[in-house]
C-alpha positions in Angstrom: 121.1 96.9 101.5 123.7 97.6 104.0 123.8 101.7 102.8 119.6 101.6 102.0 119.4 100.5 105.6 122.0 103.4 106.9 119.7 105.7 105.5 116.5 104.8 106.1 118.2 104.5 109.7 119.6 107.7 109.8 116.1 109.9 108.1 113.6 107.7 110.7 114.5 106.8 114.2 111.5 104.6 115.1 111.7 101.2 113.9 108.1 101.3 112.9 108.7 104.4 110.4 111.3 102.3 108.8 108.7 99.6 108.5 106.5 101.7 106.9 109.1 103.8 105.0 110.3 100.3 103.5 106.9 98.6 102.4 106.5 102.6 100.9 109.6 102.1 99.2 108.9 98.6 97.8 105.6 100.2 96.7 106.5 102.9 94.4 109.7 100.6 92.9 106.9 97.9 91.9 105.0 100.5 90.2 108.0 101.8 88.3 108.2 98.3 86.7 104.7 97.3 86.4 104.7 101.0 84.6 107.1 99.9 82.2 105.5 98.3 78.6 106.8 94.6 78.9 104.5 94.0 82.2 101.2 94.3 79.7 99.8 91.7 77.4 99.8 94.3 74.5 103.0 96.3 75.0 101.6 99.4 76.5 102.4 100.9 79.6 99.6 100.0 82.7 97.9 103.7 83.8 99.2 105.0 86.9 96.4 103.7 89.2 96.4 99.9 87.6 99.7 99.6 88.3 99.6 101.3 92.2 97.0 99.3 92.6 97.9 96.1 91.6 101.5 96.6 93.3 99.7 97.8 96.8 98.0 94.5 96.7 101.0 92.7 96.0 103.1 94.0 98.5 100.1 94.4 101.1 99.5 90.2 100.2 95.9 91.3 99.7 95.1 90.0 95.7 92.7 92.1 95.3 92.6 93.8 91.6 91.3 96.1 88.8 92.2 94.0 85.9 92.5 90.0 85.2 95.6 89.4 86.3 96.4 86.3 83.7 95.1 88.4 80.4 96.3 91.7 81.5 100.0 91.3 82.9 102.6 89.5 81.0 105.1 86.8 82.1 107.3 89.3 83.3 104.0 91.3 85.2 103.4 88.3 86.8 106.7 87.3 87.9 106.6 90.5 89.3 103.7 90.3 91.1 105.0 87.1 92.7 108.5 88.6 93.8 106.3 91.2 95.2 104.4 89.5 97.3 107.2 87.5 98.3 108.9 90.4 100.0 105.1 91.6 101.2 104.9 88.1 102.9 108.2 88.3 104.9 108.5 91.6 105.3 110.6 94.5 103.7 112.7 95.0 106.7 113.0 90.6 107.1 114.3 90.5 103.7 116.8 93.8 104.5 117.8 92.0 107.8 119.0 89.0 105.4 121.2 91.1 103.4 123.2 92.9 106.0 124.0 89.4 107.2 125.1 88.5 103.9 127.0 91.6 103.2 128.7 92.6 106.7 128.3 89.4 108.8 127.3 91.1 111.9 123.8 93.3 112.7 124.1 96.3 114.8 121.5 96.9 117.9 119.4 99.2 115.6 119.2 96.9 112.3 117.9 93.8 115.0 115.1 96.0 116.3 114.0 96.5 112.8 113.8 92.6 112.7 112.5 92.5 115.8 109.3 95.2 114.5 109.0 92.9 112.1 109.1 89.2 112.7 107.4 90.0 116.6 110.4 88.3 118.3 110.8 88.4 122.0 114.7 89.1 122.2 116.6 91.0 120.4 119.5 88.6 120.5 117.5 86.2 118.7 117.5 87.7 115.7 120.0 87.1 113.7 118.7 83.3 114.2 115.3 83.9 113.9 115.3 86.1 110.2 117.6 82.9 108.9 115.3 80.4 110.0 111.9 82.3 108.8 113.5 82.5 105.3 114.7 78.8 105.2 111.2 77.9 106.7 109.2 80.2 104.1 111.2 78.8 101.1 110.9 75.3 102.4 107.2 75.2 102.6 106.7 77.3 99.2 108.6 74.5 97.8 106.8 71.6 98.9 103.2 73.3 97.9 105.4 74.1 94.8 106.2 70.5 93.7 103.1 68.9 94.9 101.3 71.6 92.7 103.2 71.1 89.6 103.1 67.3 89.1 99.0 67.6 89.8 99.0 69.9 86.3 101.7 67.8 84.9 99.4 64.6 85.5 95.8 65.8 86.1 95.7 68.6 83.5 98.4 67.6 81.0 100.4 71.1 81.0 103.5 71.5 79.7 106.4 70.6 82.3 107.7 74.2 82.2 104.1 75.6 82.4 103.3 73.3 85.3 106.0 74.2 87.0 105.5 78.4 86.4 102.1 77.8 87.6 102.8 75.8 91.1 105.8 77.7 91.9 103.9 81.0 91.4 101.2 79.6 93.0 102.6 78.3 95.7 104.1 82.0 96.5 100.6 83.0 96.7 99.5 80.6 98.8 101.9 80.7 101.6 102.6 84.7 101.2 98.4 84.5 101.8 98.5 86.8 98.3 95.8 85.8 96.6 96.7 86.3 93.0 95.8 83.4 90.8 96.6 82.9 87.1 93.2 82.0 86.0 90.2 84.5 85.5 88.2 82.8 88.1 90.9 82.1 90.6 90.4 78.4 91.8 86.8 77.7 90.7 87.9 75.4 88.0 89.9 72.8 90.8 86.1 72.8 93.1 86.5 69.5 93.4 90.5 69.2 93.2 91.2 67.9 96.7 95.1 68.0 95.6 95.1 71.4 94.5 92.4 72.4 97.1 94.1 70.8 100.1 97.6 72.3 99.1 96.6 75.5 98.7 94.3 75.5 102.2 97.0 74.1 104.3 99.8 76.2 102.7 97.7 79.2 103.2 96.8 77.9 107.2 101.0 77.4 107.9 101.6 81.1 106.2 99.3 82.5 108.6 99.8 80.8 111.9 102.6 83.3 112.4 106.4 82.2 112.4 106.5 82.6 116.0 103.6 79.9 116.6 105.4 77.6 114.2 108.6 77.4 115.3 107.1 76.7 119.0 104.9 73.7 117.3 107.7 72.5 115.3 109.6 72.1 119.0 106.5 71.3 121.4 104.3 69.5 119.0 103.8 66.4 121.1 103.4 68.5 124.8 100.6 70.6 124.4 101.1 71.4 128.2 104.6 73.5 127.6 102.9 75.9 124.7 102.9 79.1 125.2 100.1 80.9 125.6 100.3 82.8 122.3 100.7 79.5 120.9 97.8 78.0 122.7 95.2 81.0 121.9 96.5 81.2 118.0 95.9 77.2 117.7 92.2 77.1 119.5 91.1 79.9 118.3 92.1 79.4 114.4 90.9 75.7 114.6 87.2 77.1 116.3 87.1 79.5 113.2 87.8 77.3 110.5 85.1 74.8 112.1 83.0 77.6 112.5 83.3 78.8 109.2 83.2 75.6 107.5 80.1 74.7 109.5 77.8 78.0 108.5 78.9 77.7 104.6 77.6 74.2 104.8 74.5 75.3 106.5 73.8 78.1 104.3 74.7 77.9 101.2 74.4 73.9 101.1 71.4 74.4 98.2 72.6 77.2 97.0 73.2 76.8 92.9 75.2 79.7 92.5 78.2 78.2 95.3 77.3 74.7 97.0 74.3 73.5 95.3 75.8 71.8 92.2 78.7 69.9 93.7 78.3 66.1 95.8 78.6 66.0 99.2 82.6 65.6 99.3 82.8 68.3 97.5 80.9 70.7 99.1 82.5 69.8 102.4 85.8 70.5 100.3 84.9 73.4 98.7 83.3 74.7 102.5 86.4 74.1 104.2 88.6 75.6 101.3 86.3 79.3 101.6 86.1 79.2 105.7 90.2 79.1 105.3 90.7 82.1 102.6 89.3 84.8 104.9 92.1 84.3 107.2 93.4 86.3 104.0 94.1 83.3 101.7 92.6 85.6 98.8 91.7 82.3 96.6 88.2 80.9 95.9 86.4 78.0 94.6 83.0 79.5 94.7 81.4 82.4 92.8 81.7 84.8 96.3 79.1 87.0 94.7 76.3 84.4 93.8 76.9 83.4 98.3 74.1 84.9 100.3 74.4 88.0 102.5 74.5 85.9 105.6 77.1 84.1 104.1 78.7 87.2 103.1 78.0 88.6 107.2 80.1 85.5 108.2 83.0 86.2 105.7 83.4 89.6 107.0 83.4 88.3 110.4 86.2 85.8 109.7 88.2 88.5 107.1 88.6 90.7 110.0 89.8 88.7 112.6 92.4 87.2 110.3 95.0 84.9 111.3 98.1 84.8 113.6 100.5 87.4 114.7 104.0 87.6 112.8 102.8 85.8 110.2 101.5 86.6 106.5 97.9 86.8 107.2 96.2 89.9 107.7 93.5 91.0 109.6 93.1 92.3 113.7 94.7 89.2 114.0 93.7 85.8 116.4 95.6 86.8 119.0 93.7 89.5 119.2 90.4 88.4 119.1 91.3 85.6 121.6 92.5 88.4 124.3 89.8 90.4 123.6 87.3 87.5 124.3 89.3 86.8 127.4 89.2 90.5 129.3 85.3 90.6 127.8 85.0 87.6 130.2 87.1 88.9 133.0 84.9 92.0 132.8 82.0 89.8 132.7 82.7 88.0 136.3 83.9 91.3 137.9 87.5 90.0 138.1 90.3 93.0 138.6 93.3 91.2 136.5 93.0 89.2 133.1 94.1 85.9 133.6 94.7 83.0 131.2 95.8 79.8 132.1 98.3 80.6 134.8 99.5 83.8 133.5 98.1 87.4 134.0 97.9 89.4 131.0 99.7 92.4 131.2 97.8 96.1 131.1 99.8 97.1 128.7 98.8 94.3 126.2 94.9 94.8 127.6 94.8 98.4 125.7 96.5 97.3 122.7 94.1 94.9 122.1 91.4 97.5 122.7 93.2 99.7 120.7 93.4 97.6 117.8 89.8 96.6 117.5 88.6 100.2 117.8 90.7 101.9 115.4 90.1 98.5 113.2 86.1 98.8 113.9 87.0 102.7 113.1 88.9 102.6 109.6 86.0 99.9 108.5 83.4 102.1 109.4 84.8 105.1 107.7 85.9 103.8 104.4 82.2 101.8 104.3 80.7 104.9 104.7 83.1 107.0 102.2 82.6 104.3 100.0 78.8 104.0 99.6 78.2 108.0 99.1 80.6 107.6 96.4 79.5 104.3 94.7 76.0 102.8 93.7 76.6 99.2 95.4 74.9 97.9 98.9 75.8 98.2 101.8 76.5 94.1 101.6 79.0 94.9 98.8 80.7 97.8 99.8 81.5 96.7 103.8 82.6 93.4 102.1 85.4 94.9 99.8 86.2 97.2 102.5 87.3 94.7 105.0 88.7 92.5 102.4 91.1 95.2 101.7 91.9 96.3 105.2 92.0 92.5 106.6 94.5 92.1 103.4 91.8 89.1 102.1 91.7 89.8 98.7 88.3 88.2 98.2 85.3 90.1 96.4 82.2 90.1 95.8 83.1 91.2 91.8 82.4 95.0 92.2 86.7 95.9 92.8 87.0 95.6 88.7 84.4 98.1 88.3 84.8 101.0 90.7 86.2 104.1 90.0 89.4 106.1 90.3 88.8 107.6 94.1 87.5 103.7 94.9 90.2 102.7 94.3 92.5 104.9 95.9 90.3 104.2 98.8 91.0 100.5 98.7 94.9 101.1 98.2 95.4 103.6 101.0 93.0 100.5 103.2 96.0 97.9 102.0 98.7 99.9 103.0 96.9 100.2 106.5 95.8 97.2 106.7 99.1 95.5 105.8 101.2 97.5 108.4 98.2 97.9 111.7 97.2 100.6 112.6 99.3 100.4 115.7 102.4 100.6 113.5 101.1 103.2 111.5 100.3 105.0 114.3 103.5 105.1 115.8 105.6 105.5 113.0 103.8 108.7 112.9 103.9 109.7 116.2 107.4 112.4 116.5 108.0 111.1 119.5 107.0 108.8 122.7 105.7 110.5 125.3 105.6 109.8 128.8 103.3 111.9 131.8 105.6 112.7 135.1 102.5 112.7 137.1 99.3 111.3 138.0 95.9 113.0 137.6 93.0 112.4 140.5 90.9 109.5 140.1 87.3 109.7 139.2 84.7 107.2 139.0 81.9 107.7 135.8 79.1 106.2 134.4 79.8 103.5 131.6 76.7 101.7 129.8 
């Protein structure tokens, strides 16, 4: 790692474009070996696309795919998958930052702002702590879901040990890593009414996309809500008022519906509610046929997919944070106030038009690829702006159409992953030559707005 970093280093000088030039990187290897005949079923090699595509949404933690992932890939495919979305889920340059401590001991200025790009950390001398305790943190909690998975199929289902314990461990990685995959052609449906695998999943999926820096703070200040920060206190409100929001409107709407709901008791459609309010935060798992739900059901879903869940964490999406500012200077705006204050802090302006920023050129790419999408494929609009933010938001949840679209769909939905998965903020930077700075200020001038 410690030469792979000196040259990404030394062929990008942004830490953003080593970001990106890393998760590009992991990309093309992963298709290489998905490429090769023992990743298939039937011996053959995976086309070009199958494999990009399935590798993009590995890396990306999205779990959206072309083919069945249990009948298609073999053992080895699938262990793939899940190493892949293992280094999607704490980040290429994370995992890169762990090996130059392993190999040299000491991190130069340059390799901790790398780590810094990527784990959102606020001080750069931090790091070295930080990356070490994300891993141990990450492994801890895929572990627990692991364990707790594999004794439900060793007792509930009757699997084989060793097959029980393939299935929670790689499980487990998709759950925390908010991939999505699942080893079973209809993803979850078959546990509806599983509370133990349900739960698991839902609150493994919730701690992967709280954010490591939101954690870590909760982990310390758990018991004095009064000393959280107030990333911590906007990521925590705002992802509980989703989750009851979401929970609430699939319970409303699709409570008699006998494609979803309608066949289950009342625990378990409160189970199976709760369990499809979390995935959008880009858990990627369902217990529901998604394409039997109603379009307002569907409205709500996209809603939720494309707010996604905390900063600096495995989720996807604009992120909570986000959304919570954004609510906050809409307000501010709203009572004529000049500054954007929250709690007893002002937000900077600096943090005002990245938020901005991020929900337009999020708003944007949607908009875009919906359109692209529908002159090029026969599916609603309901459909098509559905798979589009499930992509972006890195979800991984359809409607049942991904399977079935075409080559330039597809290349559509991988080129929305990569995005999606780095920000477009990132992106943006990474390919911007160079930061640039005006010496001088123009006149002011007052226009018309609304």
């Amino acid at each position: 790692m410690s030469r792979f970093g000196s040259i990404l280093l030394d062929r990008f000088h942004h830490p953003a474009q080593v970001v990106v030039a890393g998760f590009g990187l992991a990309i093309v290897a992963g298709t290489l070996l998905m490429r090769l005949p023992m990743a298939t079923t039937t011996g053959e090699s995976a086309p070009w696309l199958t494999a990009l595509f399935t590798v993009t949404s590995a890396v990306c933690v999205t779990g959206l795919a072309v083919v069945d992932t249990s009948t298609h890939w073999s053992v080895f495919g699938e262990v793939v998958i899940a190493l892949l979305m293992q280094v999607g889920g704490l980040g290429v340059m994370t995992l890169g930052t762990v090996f130059t401590l392993l190999v040299s001991k000491r991190l130069g200025v340059r390799a901790r702002m790398l780590a810094q790009m990527e784990t959102k950390t606020l001080s750069l001398a931090d790091i070295r702590r930080i990356v070490a305790r994300v891993v141990v943190f990450s492994l801890a909690c895929e572990a627990v879901a692991a364990v707790i998975l594999t004794v439900r199929f060793l007792t509930g289902y009757g699997e084989p040990f060793g097959r029980a314990v393939y299935f929670g461990a790689f499980h487990a990685v998709s759950a925390f890593n908010n991939g999505g995959f699942a080893l079973w052609e209809d993803s979850l449906v078959r546990f509806v009414s599983d509370p133990w695998i349900c739960l698991t999943v839902a609150v493994t999926v919730i701690v992967g996309g709280l954010g490591f820096p939101v954690v870590f703070e909760l982990m310390r200040t758990w018991r004095r809500p009064g000393r959280w920060s107030i990333l911590t206190r906007i990521t925590v409100a705002t992802t509980a008022g989703l989750l009851l929001f979401g929970t609430a409107v699939f319970l409303a709407t699709e409570w008699d519906n006998h494609g979803t709901l309608g066949p289950l008791d009342t625990a378990g459609k409160w189970l199976a509610a709760f369990f499809t309010a979390v995935m959008p935060r880009s858990g990627g798992f369902n217990v529901v046929n998604l394409g039997e739900m109603y379009p307002s059901s569907w409205l709500v879903t996209d809603l939720l997919m494309f707010i996604g869940g905390g900063s600096a964490g495995t989720a996807g999406g604009i992120k909570v944070t986000t959304f919570g500012l954004f609510a906050f200077i809409v307000w501010a705006e709203l009572r004529g106030e000049p500054r954007v204050n929250i709690g007893h802090r002002r937000l900077p302006e600096g943090a005002q038009r990245q938020v901005v920023a991020i929900m337009a050129l999020g708003a944007g790419i949607v908009a875009a690829s919906t359109y692209l999408l529908l002159v090029i494929t026969p599916h609603s609009l309901d459909q098509v702006l559905f798979e589009v933010i499930s992509a972006f938001a890195t979800v991984g949840i359809s409607t049942g159409i991904t399977p079935g679209l075409g080559s330039p769909e597809q290349v559509v939905l991988v080129v929305l992953m990569f995005i999606g998965r780095l920000g477009p903020l990132t992106l943006g930077s990474a390919l911007a030559l160079k930061d640039r700075s005006r010496r001088y200020e123009l006149p002011e001038e007052r226009v018309i707005v609304g």
